[in-house]
C-alpha positions as CSV (number, residue, x, y, z in Angstrom):
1,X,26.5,0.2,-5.6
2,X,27.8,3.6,-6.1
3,X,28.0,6.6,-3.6
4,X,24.5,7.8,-3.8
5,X,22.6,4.0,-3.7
6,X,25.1,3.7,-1.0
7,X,23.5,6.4,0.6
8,X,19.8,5.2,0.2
9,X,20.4,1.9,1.7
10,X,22.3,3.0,4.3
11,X,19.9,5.4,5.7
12,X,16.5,3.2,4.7
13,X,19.1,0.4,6.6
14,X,18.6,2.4,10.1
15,X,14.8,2.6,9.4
16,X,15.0,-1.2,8.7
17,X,17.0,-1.6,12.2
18,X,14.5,0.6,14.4
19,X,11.0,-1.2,12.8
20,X,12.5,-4.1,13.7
21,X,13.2,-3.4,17.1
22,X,9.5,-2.3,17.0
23,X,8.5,-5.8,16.3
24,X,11.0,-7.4,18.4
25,X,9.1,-5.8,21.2
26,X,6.0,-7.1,20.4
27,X,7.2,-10.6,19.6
28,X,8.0,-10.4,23.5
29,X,5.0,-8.5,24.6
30,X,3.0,-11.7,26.9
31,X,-0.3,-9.9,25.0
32,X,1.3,-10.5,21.4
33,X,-0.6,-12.4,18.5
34,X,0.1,-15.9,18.5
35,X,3.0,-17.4,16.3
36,X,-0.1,-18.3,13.5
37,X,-1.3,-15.4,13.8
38,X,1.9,-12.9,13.0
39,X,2.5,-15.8,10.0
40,X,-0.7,-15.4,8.6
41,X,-0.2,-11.8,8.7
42,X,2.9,-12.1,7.1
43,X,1.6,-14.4,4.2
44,X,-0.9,-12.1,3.5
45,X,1.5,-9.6,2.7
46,X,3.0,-12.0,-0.3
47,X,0.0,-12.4,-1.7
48,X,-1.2,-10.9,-4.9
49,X,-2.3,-7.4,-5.4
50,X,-5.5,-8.4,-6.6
51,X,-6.1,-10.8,-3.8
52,X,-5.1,-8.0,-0.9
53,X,-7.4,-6.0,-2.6
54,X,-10.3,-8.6,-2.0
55,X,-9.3,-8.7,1.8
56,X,-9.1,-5.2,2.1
57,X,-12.9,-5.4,0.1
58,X,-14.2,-7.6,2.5
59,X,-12.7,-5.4,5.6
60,X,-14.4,-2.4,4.1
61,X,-17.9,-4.3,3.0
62,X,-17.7,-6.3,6.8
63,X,-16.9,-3.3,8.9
64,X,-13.9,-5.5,10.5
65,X,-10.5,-4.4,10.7
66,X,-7.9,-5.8,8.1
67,X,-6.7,-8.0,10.8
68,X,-8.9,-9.4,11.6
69,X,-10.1,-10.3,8.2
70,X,-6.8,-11.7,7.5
71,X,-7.3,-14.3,10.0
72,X,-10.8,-14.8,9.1
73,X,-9.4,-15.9,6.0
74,X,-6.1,-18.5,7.7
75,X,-5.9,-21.4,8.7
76,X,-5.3,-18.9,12.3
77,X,-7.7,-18.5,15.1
78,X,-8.9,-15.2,14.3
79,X,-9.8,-14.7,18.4
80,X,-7.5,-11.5,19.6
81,X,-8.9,-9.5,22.7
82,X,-8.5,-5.8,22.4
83,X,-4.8,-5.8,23.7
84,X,-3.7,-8.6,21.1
85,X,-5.7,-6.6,18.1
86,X,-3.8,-3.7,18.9
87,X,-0.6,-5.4,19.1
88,X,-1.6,-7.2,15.6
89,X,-2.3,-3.8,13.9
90,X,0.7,-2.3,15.3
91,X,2.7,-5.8,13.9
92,X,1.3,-5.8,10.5
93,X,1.7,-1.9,10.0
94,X,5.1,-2.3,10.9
95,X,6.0,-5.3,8.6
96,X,4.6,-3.7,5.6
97,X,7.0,-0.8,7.0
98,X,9.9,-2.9,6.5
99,X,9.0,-5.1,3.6
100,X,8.2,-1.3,1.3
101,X,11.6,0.0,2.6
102,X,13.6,-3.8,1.4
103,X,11.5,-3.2,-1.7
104,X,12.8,0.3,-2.8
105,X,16.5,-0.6,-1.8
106,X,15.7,-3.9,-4.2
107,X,14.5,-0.8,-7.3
108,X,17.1,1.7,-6.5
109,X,20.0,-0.3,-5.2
110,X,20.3,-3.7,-6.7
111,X,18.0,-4.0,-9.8
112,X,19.8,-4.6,-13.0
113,X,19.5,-2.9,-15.3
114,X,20.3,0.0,-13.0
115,X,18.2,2.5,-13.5
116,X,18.5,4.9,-11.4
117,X,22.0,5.5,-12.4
118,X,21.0,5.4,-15.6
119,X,18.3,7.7,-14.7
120,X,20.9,10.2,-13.3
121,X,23.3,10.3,-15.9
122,X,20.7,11.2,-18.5
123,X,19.4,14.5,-16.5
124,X,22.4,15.2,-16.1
125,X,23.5,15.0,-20.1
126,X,20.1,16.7,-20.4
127,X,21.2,19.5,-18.3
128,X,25.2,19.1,-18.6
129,X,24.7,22.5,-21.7
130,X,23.0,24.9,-19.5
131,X,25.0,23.8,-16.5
132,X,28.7,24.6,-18.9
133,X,26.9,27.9,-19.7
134,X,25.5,29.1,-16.2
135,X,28.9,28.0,-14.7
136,X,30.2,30.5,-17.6
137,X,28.2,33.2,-17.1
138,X,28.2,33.6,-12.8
139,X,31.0,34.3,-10.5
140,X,30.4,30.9,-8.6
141,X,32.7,31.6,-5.5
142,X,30.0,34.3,-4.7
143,X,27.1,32.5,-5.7
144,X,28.1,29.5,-3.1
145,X,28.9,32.2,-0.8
146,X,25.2,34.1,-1.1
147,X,23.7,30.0,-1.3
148,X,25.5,28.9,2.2
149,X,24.5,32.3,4.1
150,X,20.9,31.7,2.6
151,X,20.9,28.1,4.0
152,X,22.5,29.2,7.5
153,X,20.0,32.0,7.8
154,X,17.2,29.1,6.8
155,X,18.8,26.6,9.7
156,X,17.9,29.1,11.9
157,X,14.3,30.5,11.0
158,X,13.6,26.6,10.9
159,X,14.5,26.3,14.8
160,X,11.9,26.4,17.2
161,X,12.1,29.0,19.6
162,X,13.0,28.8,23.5
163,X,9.7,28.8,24.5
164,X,8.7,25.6,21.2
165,X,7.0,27.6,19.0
166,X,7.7,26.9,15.4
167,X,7.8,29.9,13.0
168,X,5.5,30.9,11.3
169,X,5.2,31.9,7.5
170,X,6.0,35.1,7.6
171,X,9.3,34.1,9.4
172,X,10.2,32.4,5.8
173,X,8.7,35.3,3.6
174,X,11.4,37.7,5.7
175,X,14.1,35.4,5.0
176,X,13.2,34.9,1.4
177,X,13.0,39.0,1.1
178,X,16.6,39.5,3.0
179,X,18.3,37.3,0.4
180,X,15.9,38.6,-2.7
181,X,19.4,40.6,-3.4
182,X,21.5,37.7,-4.0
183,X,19.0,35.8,-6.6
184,X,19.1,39.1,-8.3
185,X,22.8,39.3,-8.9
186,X,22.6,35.4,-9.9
187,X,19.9,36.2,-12.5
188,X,21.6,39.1,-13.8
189,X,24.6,37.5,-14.2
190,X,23.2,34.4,-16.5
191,X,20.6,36.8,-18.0
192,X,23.9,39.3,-19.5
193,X,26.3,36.6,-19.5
194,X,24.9,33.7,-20.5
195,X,22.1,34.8,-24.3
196,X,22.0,31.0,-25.1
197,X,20.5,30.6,-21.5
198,X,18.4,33.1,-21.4
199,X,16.7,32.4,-25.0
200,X,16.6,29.1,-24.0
201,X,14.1,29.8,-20.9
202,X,12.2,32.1,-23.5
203,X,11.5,29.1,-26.1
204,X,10.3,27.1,-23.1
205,X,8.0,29.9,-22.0
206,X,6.2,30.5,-25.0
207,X,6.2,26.6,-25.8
208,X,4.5,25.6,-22.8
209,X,2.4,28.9,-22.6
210,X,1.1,27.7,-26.3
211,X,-0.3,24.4,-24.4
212,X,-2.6,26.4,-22.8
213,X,-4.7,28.0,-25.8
214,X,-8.4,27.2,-26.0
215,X,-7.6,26.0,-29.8
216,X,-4.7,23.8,-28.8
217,X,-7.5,21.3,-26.4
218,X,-9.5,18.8,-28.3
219,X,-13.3,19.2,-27.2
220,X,-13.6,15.5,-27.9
221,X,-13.2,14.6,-24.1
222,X,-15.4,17.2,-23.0
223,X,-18.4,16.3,-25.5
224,X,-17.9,12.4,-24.5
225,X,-18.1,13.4,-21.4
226,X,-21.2,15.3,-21.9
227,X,-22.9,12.6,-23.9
228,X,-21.9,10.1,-20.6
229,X,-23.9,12.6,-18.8
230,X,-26.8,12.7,-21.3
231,X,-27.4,8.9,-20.9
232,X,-27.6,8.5,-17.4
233,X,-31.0,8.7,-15.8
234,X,-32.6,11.5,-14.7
235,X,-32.4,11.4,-11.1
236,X,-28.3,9.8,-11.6
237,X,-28.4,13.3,-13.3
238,X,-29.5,15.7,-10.8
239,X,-27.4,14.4,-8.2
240,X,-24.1,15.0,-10.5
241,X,-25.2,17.8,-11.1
242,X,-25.5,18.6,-7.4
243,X,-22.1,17.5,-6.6
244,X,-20.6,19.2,-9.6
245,X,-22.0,22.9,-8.6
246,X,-20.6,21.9,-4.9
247,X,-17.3,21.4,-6.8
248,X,-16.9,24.0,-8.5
249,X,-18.3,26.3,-5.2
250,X,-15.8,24.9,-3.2
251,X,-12.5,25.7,-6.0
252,X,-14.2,29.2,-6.0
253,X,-14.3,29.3,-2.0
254,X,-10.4,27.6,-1.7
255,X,-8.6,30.0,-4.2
256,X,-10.2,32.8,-2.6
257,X,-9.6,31.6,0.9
258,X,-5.3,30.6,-0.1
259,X,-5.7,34.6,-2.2
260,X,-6.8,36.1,1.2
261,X,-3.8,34.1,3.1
262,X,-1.0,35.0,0.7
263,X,-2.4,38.4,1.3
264,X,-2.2,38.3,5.0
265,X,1.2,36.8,4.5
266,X,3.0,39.8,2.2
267,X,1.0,42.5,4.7
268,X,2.6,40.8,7.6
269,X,0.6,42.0,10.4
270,X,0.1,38.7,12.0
271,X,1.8,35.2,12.6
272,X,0.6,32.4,10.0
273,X,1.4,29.1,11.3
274,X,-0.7,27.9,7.8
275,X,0.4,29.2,4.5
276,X,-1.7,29.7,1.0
277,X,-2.1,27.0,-1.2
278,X,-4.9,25.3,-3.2
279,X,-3.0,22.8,-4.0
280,X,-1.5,21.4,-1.1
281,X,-5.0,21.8,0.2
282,X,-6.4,19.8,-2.2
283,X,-3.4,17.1,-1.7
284,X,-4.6,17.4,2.5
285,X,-8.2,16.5,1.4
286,X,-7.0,13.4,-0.6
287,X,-4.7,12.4,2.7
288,X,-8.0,13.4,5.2
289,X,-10.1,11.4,3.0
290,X,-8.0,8.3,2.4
291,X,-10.2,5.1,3.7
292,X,-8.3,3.8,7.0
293,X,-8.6,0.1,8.8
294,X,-11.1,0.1,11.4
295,X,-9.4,0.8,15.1
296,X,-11.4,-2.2,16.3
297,X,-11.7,-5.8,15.4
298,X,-15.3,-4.6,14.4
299,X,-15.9,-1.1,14.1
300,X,-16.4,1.6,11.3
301,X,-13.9,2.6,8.8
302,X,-11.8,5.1,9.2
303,X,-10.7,8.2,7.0
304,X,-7.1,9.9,7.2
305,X,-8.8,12.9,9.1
306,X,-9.7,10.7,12.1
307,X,-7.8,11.9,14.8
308,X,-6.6,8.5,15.6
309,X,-4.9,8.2,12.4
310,X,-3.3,11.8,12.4
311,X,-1.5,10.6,16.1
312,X,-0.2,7.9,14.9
313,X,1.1,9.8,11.5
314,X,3.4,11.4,14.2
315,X,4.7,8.5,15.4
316,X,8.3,8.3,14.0
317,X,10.0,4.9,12.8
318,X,11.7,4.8,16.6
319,X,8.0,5.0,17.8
320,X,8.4,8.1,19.5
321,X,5.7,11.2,18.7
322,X,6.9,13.8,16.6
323,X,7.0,17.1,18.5
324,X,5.9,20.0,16.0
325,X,5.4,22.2,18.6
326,X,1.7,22.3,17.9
327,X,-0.8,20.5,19.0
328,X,-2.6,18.0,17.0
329,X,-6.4,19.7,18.0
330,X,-5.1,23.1,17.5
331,X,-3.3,22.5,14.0
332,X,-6.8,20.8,13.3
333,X,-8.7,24.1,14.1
334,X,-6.0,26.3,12.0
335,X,-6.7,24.3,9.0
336,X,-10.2,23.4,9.3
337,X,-10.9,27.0,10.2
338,X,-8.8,28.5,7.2
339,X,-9.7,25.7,4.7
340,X,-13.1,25.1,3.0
341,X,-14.4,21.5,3.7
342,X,-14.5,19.6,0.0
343,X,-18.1,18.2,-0.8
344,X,-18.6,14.7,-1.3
345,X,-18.2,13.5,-5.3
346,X,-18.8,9.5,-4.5
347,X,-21.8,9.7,-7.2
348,X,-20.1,11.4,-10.1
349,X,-17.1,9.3,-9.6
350,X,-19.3,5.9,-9.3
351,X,-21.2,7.0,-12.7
352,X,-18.7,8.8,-14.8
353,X,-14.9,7.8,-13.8
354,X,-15.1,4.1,-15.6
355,X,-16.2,6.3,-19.0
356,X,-13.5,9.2,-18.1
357,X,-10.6,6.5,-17.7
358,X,-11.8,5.4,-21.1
359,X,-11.7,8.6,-22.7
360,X,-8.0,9.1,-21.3
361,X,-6.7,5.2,-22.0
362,X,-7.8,6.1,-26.0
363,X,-6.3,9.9,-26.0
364,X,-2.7,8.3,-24.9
């Protein structure tokens, strides 16, 4: 292994080392799952993705937690009180914990070919041109200088203060204005330095900007799509359509809401623990609305917005809770309160994703 893979297993190595301790504890605990039990668990976990997908069908069809289903499914008693489920859950979360952590050291450390050396060494023969010309065309002593004050400065901000408050946005938008100066000087300094550079970020502007023209996107898709639409029935139809105008009213509603917050933001007359961004809102909504195992051995599924889930997302690999300095209800209201909720698109999806993943598969 060289220095870097080096670096990845060791520090995925102390993960390893505190999971295990996890499960240690509950091997011990007199409540713990059986000695079946934890190896039925475990077998499950080296079975197929096709047949984990089944189990975690069943779970979802059944209303019974993927424990519990797992055992159905063994040669195991599948009997746990609530202590023991608990424990089970807990012991199964925390094996597939260690068992995804072996699994990237196996990719990134020990696979051959190695291909994340390989990997490396092409971005950087990729890059190595504009790298000989930027170091060319800056006075690097200065730009490391202006970089290492930027990042002290940062270390700081990112501090919570006396009283645990964490800092807000605007905290970062000062920072990033008191060292607007130095990026200045280093763009100056490539831009009148450094032509070949500089031309070479204008070719990739107006390449990528071409990619956007209305001319440059086959309407294929779009009338496929619409003749999809066309032959559904006319009450599959109308609900589509209902979730569609939902869609598109709630895009409308989330750029204006992350526009108003980036303006709040530059005027600075408040202190924004949530910053703009449709996008990372969008990427909370696929998290919130990720299907979750059932906290019971029978109970209803749960979503990544349950609040049970979001507690234990805290929950570091030591087991200890993540203090943010804000609390789990309040960062809740903040977002929730800033943040349009996304409408439901289960129909459109049911009816038109099998034809729209056709559509892609024969555009590759």
């Amino acid at each position: 292994m060289n220095l870097m893979q080096q670096i990845v297993s060791t520090v995925l190595g102390w993960d390893k080392k505190e999971l295990r301790k996890r499960l240690e504890k509950i091997e011990k605990d007199k409540d713990a799952p059986s000695k079946e039990q934890r190896e039925a668990l475990k077998e499950w976990m080296d079975q197929s993705r096709q047949e984990q997908e089944e189990t975690r069908k069943r779970s979802q069809d059944q209303s019974m937690s993927i424990v519990s289903t797992i055992l159905s499914l063994s040669s195991a008693s599948p009997d746990l009180n609530e202590k023991q489920h608990k424990l089970a859950l807990e012991y199964l979360s925390l094996s597939l914990a260690v068992r995804d952590r072996n699994k990237i050291i196996d990719v990134l450390c020990h696979h051959s070919p190695d291909h994340l050396t390989q990997a490396v060494r092409d971005g950087v023969s990729a890059y190595e041109p504009m790298i000989r010309q930027v170091h060319q065309a800056v006075d690097l002593s200065a730009t490391v200088a202006d970089f290492q004050a930027f990042m002290d400065d940062m270390i700081k901000v990112a501090k919570p203060k006396k009283d645990g408050k964490p800092p807000s946005v605007e905290d970062f938008v000062h920072l990033l204005h008191s060292h607007m100066g130095a990026s200045h000087r280093f763009i100056h300094q490539v831009a009148k330095n450094g032509p070949e550079v500089t031309q070479w970020f204008k070719d990739y502007v107006h390449k990528a900007s071409a990619n956007f023209r209305q001319e440059h996107t086959s309407p294929s898709i779009f009338d496929s799509l619409s003749t999809a639409f066309d032959g559904l029935k006319p009450d599959e139809q109308e609900k589509v359509r209902k979730e569609v105008d939902a869609s598109a009213k709630y895009l409308d509603e989330l750029y204006a809401s992350s526009a108003a917050r980036i303006s709040d933001v530059i005027s600075n007359k408040a202190s924004t623990p949530y910053g703009p961004g449709a996008y990372l809102a969008r990427w909370q909504e696929l998290l919130d609305s990720t299907l979750v195992t059932p906290e019971t051995a029978k109970g209803p599924v749960r979503k990544g917005a349950s609040s049970s889930v979001k507690q234990e997302a805290r929950r570091d690999v030591d087991g200890e809770i993540k203090e943010s300095g804000v609390e789990l209800k309040q960062a809740d209201k903040i977002v929730s309160d800033k943040t349009p909720a996304a409408p439901s698109a289960e129909m459109t999806i049911k009816l038109l994703s099998p034809k729209f993943r056709e559509l892609l598969q024969s555009a590759k």
